[in-house]
N, C-alpha and C positions, 0 to 999 in steps of 0.2 A: 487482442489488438486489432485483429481483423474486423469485429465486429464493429469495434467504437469507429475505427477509419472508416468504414462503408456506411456507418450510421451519418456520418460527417463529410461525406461524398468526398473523400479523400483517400490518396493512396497512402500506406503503410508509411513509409518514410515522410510524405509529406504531413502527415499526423502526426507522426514522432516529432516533426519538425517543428510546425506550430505549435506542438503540446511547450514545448521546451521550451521555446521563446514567450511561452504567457507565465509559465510557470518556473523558471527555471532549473528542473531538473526534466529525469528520463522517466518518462512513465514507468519505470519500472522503481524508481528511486522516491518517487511520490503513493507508489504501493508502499513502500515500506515503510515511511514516514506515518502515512495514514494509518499502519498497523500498530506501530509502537504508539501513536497520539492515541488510540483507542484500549490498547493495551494499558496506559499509563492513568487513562481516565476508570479504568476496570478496576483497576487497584486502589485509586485514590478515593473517587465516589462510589464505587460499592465496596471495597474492603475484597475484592478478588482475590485468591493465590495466585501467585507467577505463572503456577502451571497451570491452571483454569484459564488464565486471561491469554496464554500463551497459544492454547486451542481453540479459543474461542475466535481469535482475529487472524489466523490462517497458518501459524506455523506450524510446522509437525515435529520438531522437538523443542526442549528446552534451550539448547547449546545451540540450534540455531539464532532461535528467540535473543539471548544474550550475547552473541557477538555482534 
């Protein structure tokens, strides 16, 4: 978070701030959106397993993956 805020001449919170207001979630909640959209495209156009697709997009287990 440090990096994209100072890539963006912005402090921590004022990043999170404006991230939020374009996107409307928390950078952290647009990670995980983006994992499971990637996840879901691993499965559907490659034919992935849950648990291949589930390593591949950042999770470290499965039962995280699915909650």
């Amino acid at each position: 978070m440090e990096q994209l805020a100072e890539a963006a001449a912005m402090s921590v919170s004022s990043f999170h701030e404006h991230f939020r207001a374009i996107t409307s979630l928390t950078p952290l909640q647009f990670q995980k959106q983006l994992r499971l959209f990637e996840a879901r495209r691993m499965m559907l156009t490659d034919g992935a397993m849950v648990s291949n697709a589930t390593y591949e997009v950042g999770y470290e287990s499965i039962s995280q993956f699915t909650r």
